[in-house]
Backbone bond lengths (Angstrom), bond angles and torsions (degrees), N, CA, C in turn:
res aa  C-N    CA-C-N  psi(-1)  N-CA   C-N-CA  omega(-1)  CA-C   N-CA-C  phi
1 X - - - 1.456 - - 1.521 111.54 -
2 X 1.348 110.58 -53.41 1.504 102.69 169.64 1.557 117.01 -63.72
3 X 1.043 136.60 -32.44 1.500 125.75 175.24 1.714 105.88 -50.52
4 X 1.130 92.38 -70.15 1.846 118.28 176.44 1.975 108.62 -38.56
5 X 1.677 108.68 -28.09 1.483 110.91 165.85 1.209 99.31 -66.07
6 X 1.562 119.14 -92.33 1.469 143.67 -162.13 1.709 97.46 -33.53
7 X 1.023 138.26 -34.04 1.467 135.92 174.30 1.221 108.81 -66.92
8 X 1.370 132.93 -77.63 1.289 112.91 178.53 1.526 132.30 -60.87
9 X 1.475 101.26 -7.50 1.520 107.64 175.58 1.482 108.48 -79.25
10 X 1.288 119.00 -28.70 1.795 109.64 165.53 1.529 107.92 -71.43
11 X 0.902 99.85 -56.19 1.703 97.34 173.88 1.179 136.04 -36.71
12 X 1.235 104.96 -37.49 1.356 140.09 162.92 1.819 119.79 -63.96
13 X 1.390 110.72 -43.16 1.282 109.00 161.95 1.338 131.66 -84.55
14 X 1.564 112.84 -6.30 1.145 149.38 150.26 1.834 115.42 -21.49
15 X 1.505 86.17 -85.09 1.365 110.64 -171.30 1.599 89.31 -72.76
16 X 1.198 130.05 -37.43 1.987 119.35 -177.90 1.109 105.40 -40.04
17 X 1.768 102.75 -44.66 1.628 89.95 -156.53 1.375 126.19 -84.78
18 X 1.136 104.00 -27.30 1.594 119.78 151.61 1.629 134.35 -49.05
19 X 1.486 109.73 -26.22 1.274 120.93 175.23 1.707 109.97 -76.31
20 X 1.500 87.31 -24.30 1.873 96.36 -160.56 1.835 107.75 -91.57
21 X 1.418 113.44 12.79 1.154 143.44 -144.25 1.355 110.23 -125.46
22 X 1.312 125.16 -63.20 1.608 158.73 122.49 1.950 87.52 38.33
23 X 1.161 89.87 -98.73 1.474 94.22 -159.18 1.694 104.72 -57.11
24 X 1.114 130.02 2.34 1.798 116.71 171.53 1.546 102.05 -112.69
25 X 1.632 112.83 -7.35 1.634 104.57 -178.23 1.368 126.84 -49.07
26 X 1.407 126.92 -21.84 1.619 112.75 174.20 1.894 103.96 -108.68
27 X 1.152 101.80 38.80 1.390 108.26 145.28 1.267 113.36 -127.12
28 X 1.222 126.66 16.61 1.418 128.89 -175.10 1.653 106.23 -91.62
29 X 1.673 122.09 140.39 1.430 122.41 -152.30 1.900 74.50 -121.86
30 X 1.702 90.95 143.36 1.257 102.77 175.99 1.802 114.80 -110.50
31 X 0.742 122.78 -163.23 1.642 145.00 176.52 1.620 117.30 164.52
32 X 1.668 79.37 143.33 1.634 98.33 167.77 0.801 138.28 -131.17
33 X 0.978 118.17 178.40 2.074 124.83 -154.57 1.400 106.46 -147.47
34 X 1.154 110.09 145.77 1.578 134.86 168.49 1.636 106.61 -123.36
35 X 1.428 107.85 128.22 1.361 110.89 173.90 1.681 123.13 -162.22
36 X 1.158 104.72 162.96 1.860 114.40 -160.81 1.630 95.05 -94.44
37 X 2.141 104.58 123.15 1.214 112.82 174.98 1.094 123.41 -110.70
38 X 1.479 146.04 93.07 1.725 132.04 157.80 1.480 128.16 -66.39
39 X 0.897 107.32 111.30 1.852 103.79 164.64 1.522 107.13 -125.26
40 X 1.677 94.03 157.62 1.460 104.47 -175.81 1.414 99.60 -141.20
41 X 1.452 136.09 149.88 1.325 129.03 -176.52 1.384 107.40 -132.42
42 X 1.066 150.77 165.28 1.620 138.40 152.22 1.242 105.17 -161.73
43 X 1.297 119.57 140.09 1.773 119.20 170.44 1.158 105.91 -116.56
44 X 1.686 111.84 122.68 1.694 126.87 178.66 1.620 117.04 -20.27
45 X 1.085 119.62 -36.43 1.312 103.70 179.63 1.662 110.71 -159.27
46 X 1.099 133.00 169.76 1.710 125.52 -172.09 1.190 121.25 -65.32
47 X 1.347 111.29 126.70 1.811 103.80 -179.77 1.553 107.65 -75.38
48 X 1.962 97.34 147.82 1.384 106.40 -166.18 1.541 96.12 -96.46
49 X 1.752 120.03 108.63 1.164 101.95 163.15 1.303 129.49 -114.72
50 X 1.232 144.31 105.14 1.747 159.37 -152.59 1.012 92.94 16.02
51 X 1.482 108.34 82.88 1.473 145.46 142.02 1.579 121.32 86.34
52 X 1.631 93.27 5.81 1.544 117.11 156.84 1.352 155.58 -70.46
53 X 0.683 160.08 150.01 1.916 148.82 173.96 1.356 103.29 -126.02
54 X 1.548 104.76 139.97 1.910 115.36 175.08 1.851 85.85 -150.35
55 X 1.155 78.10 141.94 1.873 90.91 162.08 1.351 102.22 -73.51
56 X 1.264 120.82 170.52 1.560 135.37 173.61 1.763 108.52 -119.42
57 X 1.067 120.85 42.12 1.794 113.47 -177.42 1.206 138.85 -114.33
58 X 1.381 118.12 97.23 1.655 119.86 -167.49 1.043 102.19 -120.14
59 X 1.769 103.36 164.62 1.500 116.56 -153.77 1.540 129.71 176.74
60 X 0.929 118.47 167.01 1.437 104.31 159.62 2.022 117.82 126.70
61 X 0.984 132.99 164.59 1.352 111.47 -160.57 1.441 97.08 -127.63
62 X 1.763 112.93 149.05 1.652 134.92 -157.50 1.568 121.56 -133.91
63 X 0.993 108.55 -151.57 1.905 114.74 163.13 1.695 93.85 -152.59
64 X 0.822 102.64 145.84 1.727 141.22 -171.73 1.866 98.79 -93.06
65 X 1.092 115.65 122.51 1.633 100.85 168.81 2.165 92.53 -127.83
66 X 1.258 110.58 112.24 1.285 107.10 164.14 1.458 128.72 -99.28
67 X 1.391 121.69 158.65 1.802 117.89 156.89 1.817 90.34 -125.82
68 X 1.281 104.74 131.66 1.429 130.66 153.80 1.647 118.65 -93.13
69 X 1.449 130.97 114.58 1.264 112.68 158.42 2.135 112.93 -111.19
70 X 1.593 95.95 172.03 1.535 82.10 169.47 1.629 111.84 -60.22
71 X 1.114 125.99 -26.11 1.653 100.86 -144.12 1.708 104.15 -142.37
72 X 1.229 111.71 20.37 1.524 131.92 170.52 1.729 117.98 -124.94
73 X 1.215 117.43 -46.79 1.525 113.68 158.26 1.461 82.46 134.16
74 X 1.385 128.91 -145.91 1.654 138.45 -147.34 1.334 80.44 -163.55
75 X 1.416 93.32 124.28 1.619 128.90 -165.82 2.289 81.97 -109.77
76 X 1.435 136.31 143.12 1.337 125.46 107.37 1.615 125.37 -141.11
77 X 1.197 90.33 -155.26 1.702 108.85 -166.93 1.955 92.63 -119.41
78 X 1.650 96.34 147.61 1.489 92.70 140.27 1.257 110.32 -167.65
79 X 1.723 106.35 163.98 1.671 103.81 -178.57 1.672 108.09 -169.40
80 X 1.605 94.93 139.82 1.686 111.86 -158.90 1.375 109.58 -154.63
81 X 0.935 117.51 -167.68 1.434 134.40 -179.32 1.861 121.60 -178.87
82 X 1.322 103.04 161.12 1.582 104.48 -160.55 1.477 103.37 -149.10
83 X 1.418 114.43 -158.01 1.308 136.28 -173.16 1.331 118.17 -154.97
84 X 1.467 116.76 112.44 1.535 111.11 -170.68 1.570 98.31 -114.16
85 X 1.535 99.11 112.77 1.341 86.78 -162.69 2.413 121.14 -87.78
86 X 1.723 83.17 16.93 1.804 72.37 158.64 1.560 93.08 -162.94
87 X 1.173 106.35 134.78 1.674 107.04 -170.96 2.267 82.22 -136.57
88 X 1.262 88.64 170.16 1.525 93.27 -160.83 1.850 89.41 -144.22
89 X 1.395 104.71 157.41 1.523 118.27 177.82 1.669 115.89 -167.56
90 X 1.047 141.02 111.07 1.360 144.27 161.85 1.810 113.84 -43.71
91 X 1.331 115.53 117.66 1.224 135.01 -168.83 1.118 135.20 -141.47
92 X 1.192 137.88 50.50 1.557 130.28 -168.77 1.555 103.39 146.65
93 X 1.503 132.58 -28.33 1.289 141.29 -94.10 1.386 129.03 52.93
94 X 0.716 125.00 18.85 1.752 133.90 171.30 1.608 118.74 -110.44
95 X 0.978 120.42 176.88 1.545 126.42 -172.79 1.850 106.57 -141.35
96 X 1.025 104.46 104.99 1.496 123.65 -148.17 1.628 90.12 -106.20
97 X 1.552 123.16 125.98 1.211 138.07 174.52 1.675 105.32 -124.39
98 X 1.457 99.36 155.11 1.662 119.91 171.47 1.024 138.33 179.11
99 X 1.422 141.32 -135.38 1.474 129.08 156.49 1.823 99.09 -120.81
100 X 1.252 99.83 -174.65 1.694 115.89 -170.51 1.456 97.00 -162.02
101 X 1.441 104.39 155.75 1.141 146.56 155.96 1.581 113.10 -69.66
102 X 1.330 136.12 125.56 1.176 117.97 142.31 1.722 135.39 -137.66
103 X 1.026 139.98 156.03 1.376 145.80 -129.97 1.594 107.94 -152.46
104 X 1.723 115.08 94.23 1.650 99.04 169.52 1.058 102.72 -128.01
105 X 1.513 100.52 -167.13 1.787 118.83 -176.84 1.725 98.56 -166.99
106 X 1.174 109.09 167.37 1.573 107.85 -155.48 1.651 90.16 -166.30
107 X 1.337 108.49 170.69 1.730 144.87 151.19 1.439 133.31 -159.21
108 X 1.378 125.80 142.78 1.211 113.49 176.07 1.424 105.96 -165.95
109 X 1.494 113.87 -167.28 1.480 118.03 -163.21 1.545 108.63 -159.30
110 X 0.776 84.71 155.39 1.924 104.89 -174.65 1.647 118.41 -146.73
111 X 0.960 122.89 132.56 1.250 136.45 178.18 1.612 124.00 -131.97
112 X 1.172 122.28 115.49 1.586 117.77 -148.40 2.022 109.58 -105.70
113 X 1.069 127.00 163.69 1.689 107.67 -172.62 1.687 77.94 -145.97
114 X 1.516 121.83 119.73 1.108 112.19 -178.84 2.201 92.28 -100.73
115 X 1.502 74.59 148.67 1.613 96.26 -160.06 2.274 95.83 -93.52
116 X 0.984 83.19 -66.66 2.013 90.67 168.44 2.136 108.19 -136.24
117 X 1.136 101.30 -158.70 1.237 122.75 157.87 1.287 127.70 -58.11
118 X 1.532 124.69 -25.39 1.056 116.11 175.68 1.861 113.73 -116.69
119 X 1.257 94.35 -24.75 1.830 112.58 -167.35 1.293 108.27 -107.17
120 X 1.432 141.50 116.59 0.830 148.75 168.07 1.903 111.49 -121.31
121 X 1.266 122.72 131.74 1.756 122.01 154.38 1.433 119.25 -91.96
122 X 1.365 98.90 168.37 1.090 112.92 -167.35 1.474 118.00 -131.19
123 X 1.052 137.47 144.18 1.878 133.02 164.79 1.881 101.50 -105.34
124 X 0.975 103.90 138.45 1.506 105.49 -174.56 1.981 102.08 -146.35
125 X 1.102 111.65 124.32 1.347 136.56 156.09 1.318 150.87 -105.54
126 X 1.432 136.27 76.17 1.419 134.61 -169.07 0.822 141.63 -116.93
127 X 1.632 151.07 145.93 1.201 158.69 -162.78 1.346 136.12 -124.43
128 X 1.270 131.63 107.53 1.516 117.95 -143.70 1.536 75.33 -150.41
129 X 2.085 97.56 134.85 1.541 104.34 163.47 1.734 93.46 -125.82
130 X 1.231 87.51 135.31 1.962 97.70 158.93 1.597 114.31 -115.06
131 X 1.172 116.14 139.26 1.194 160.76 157.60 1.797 123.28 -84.59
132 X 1.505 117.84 69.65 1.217 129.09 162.41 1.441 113.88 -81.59
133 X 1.409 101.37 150.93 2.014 114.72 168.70 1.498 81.46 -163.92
134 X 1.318 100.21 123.84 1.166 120.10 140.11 1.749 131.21 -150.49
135 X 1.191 104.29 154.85 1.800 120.22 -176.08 1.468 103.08 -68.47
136 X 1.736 122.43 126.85 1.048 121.39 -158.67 1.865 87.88 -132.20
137 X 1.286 119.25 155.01 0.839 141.50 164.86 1.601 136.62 -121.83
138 X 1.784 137.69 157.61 0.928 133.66 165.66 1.628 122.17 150.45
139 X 1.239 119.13 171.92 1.381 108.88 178.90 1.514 113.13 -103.42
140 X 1.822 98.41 157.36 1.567 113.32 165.83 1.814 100.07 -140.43
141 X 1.294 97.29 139.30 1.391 106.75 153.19 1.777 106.40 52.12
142 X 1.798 99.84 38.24 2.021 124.87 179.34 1.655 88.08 51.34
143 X 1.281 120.46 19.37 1.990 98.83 156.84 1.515 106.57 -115.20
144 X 1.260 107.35 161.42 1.697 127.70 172.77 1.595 96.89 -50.13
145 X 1.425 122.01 156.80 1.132 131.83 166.44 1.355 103.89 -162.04
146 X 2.010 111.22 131.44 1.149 129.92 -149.60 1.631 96.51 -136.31
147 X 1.594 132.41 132.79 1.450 128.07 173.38 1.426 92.07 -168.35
148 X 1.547 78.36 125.60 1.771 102.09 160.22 1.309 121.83 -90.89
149 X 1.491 104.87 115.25 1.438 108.61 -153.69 1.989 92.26 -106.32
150 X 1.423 107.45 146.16 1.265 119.03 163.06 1.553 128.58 -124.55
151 X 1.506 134.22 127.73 0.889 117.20 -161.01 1.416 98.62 -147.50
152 X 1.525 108.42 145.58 1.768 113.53 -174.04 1.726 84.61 -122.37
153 X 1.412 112.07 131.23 1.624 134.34 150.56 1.074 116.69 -100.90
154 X 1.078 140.21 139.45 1.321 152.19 142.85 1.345 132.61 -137.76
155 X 1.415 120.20 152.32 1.456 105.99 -136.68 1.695 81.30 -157.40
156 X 1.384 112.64 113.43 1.901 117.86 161.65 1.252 125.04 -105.60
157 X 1.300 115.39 110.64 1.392 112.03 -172.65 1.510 128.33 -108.43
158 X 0.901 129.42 129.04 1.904 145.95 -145.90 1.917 98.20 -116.02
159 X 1.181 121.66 115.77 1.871 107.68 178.73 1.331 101.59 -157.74
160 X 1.113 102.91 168.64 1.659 109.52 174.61 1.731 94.93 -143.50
161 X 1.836 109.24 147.09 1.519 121.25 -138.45 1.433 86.23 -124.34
162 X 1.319 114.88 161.98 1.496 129.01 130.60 0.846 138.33 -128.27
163 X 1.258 139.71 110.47 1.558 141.61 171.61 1.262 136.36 -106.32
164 X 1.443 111.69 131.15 1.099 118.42 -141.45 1.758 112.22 -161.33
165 X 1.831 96.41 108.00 1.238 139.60 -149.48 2.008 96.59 -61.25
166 X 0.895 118.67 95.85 1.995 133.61 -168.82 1.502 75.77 -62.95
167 X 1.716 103.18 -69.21 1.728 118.43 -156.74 1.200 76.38 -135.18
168 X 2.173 92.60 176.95 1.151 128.02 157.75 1.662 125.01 -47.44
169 X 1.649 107.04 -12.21 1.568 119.71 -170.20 1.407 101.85 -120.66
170 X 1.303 121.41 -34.60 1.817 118.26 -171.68 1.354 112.60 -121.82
171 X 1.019 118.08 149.21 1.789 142.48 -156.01 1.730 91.37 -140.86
172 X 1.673 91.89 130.91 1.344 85.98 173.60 1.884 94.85 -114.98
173 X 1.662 115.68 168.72 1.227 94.14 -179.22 1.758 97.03 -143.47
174 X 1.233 106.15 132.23 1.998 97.65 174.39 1.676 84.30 -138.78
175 X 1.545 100.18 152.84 1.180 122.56 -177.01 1.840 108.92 -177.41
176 X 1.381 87.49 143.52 1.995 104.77 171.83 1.652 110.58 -113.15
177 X 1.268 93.11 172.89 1.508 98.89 162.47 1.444 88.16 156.68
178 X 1.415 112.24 -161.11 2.011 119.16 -135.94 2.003 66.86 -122.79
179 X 1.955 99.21 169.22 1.221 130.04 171.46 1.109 113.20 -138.16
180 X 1.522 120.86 110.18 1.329 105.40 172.00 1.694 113.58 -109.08
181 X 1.470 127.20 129.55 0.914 125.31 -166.43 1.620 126.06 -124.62
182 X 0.938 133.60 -179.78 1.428 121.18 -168.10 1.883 106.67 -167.72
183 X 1.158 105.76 125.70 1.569 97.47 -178.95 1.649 103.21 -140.67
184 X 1.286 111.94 128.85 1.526 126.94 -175.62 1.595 104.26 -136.77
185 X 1.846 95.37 94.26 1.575 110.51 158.68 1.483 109.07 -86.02
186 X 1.297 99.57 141.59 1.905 102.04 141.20 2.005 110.78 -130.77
187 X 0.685 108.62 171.90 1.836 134.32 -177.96 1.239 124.42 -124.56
188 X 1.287 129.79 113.51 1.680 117.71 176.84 1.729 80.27 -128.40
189 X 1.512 102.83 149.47 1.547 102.90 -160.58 1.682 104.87 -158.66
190 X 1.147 109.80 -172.80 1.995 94.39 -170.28 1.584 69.75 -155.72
191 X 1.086 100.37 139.55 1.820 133.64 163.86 1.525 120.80 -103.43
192 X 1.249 112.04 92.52 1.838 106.46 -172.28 1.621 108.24 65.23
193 X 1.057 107.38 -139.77 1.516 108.79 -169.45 1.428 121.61 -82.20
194 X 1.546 103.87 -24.36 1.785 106.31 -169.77 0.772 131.63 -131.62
195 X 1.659 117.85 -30.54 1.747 169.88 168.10 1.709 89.01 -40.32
196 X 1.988 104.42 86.02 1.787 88.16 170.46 1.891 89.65 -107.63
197 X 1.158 99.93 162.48 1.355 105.29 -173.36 1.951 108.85 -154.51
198 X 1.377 142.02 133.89 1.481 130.54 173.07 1.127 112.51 -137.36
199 X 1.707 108.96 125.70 1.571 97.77 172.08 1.570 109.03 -126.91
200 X 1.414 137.67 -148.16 0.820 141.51 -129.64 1.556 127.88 -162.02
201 X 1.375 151.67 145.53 1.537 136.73 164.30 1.392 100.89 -165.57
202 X 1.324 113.57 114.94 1.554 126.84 -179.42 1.980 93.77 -105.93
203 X 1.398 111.26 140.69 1.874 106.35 166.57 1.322 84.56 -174.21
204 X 1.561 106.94 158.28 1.733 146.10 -150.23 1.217 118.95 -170.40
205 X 1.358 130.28 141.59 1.139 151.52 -166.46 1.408 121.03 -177.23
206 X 1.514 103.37 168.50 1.669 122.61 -168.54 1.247 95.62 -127.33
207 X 1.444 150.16 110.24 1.352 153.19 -179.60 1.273 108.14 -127.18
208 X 1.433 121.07 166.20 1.315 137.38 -163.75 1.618 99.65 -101.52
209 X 1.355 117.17 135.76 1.602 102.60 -175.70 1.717 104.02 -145.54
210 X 1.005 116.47 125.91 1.171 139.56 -165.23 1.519 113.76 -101.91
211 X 1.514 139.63 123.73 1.350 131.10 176.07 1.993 97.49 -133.77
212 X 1.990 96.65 -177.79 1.011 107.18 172.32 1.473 102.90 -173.61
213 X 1.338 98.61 152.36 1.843 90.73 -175.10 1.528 103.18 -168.67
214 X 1.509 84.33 -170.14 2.172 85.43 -173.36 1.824 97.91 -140.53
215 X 1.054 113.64 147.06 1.458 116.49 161.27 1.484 114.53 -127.48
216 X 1.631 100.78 146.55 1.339 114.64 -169.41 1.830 115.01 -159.06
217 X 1.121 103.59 177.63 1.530 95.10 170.50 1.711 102.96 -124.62
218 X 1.325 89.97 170.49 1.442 113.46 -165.58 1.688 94.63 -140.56
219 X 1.812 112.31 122.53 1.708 103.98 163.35 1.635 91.14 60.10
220 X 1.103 162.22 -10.33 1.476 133.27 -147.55 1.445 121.63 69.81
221 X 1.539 98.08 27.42 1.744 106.69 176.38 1.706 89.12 -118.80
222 X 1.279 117.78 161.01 1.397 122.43 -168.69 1.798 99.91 -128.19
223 X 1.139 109.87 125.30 1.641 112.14 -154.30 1.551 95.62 -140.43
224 X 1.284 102.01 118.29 1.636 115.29 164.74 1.600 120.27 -106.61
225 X 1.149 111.59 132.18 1.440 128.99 -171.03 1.139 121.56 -119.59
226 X 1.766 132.34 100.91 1.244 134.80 -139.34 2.015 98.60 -145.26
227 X 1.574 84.34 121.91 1.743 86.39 -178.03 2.027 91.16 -115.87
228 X 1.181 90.87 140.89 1.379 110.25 163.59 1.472 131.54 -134.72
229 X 1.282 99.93 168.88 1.712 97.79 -169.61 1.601 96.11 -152.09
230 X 1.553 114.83 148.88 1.324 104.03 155.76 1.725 77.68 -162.72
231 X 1.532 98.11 -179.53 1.856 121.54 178.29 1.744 105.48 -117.46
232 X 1.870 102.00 122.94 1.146 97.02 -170.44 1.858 85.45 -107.20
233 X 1.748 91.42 148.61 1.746 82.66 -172.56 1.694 79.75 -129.20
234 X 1.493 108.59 122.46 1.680 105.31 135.71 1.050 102.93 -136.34
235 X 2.010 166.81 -111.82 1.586 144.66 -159.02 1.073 105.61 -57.28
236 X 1.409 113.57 -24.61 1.656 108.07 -154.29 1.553 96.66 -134.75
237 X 1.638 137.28 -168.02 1.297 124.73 171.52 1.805 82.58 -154.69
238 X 1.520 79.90 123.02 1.734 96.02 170.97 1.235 123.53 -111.82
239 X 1.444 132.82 139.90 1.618 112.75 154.41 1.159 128.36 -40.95
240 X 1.041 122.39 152.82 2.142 129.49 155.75 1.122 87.25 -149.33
241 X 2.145 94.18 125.27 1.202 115.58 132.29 1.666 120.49 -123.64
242 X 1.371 99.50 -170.81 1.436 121.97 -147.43 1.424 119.69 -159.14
243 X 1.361 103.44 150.65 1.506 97.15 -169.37 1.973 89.27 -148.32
244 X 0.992 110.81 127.02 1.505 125.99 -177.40 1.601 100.57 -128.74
245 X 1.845 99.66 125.58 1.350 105.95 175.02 1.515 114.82 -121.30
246 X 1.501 134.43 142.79 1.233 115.21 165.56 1.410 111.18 -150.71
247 X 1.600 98.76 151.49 1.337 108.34 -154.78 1.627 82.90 -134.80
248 X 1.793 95.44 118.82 1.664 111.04 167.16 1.967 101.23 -70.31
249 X 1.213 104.99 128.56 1.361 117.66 176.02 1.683 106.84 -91.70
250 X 1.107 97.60 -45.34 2.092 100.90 -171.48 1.707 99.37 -163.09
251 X 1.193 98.34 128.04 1.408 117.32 160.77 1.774 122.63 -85.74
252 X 1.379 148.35 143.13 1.123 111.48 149.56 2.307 92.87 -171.93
């Protein structure tokens, strides 16, 4: 219940600030940005779902397209794809490892309340779906065992930031907020020579998620560096962390 508060209560300050905004919005001056995204995700060990195992690992690197205005907050988009090169799944009775493909796209929003000169917060909201397939391998019962596994993640995240000016060059950044996540595997797989067999593991949750990071420039490129962590619990409760990088390419 309290997670499920604190969520709509950002959300909630969300839409305030935007309402309170309203009457100066078409004097509000925009800009945009193009910029280079990596993320990587992994949770310590396989989530147990009714009597299942799936890895938890998304990833992979994109371009960032933003709009910033004064008096609405910074609206963007993003979308990429990667290679995870060993993802794991329970299949047959066996525990089936390999590499994958993966494929996302995302949106989100931020709205910033500067506090002084050096401290400013933030409200931040995002949405990211991945799209894994990968060819899995391994044995059951001394035969080969083969399943093409498909899997959609998605993951919405709700936080409130702080940032906070070290120097004229470094920003430090800590911030919480809730995760809500969602993971839908299936498996179609071949057992020895003939043996086809497919099953399945859908699980979801609302978790507490915790980050911290630094911003800086590089060359006259402006690069944020963001580690996170939260515990995803459905049979079992695992860590996930994460490491999100971004590098403004062009402003204009």
């Amino acid at each position: 219940m309290v997670i499920k508060n604190t969520a709509l209560l950002i959300l909630a300050l969300m839409a305030t600030s935007i309402n309170a905004k309203e009457s100066t919005a078409n004097e509000s001056n925009a800009s945009f940005s193009v910029g280079l995204l990596t993320s990587y995700s992994q949770a310590a060990d396989s989530l147990q779902i009714d009597g299942k195992s799936a890895s938890f690992k998304t990833g992979g690197v994109g371009l960032k397209l933003g709009v910033d205005t004064d008096s609405l907050g910074s609206f963007y988009t993003v979308a990429g794809g990667g290679y995870l090169p060993k993802q794991s799944a329970s299949f047959a009775g066996a525990v089936l490892t390999g590499p994958a493909d993966s494929l996302f796209y995302g949106v989100g929003y931020s709205y910033k309340f500067p506090i002084n000169n050096r401290l400013e917060l933030s409200l931040v909201a995002d949405y990211v779906s991945y799209d894994i397939k990968g060819d899995l391998e391994g044995e059951a019962f001394s035969m080969p065992v083969t399943a093409d596994v498909d899997s959609e993640v998605t993951m919405f995240d709700t936080s409130i930031s702080m940032h906070y000016a070290m120097s004229p060059q470094v920003t430090a950044v800590l911030g919480a907020g809730l995760k809500h996540w969602t993971l839908e595997a299936t498996a179609d797989g071949l057992l020895g020579n003939g043996i086809r067999a497919s099953t399945s593991a859908n699980a979801s949750n609302t978790d507490p998620q915790y980050y911290l990071g630094a911003e800086f420039s590089i060359a006259n490129f402006p690069v944020g560096v963001y580690y996170r962590r939260s515990t995803l619990k459905a049979d079992s409760a695992v860590a996930l962390n994460g490491l999100d990088i971004h590098i403004l390419l062009k402003a204009f």
